[in-house]
N, C-alpha and C positions, 0 to 999 in steps of 0.2 A: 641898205645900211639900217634903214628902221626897223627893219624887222629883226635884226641883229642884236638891237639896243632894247629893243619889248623882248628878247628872250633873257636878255642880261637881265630886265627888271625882274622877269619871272623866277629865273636862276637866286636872284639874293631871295625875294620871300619864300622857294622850296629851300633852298640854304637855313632862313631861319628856322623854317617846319623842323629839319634833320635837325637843327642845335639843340631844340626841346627836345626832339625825340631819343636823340642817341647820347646829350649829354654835353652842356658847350666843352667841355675839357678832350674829351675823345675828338669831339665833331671840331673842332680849332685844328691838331693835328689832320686830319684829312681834308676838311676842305676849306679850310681857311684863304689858302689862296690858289684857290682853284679857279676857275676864269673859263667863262665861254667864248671860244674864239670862232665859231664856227655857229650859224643859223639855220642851215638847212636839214641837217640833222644835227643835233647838240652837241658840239665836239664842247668835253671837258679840256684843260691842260692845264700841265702844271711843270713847273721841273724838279721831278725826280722819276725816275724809271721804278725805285719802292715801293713809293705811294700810289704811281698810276698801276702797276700790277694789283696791288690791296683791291685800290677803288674799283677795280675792274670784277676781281673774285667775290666782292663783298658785297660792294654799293650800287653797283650798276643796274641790279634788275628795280632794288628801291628807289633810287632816282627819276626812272622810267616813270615807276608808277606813278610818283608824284608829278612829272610832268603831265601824264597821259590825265591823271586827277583832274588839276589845275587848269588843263585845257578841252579836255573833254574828245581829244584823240590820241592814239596813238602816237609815241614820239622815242625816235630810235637816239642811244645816247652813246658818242662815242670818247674815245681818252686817247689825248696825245700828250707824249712827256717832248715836253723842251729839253732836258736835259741834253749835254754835251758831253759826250763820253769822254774820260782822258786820255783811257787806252785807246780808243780808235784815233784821237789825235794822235798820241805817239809813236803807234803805226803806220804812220805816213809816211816815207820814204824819202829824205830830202837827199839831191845833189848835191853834192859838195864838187869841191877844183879836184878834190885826190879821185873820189869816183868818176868823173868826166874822161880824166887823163888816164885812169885804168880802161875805164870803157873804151877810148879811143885806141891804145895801145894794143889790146884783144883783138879790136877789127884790123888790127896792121898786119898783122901776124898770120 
């Protein structure tokens, strides 16, 4: 878990390196609250599936470098979205009493 916690610390000063670099008004929408959940390789997350595509096309290879900078190796950076589809919830299939009793009715037959 310390190790996890010294990456977070490193994550907020490259986080402020990018605000001067790219602009706090741009760099606020992308990584504002972006969050390292992950220590062994840098898993970013956030939720949106938008942003982590951008962050991925865009900012992923500069992130690297700023950690690989900062630490002085190599350091592979990955992006997971939290997000929660609504489509894929509402494609869940739920049972009801009318499908149960058709169902059972079909295997009568």
């Amino acid at each position: 878990m310390a190790r996890l916690d010294d990456i977070k610390v490193i994550w907020n000063i490259i986080k402020g390196d990018i605000y001067e670099e790219i602009g706090h008004n741009l760099a606020e929408i992308w990584f504002d609250t972006l969050e390292v959940t992950d220590g062994e390789c840098v898993t970013l997350s956030k939720n949106s599936n938008f942003h982590i595509s951008v962050l991925k096309a865009k900012y992923k290879e500069m992130i690297e470098k700023k950690f690989e900078s900062f630490l002085c190796i190599p350091i592979k950076v990955s992006f997971l979205s939290t997000e929660v589809s609504e489509k894929n919830q509402a494609n869940i299939p739920l049972k009801t009493e009318k499908t149960i009793r058709k169902t059972n009715f079909e295997e009568n037959e």
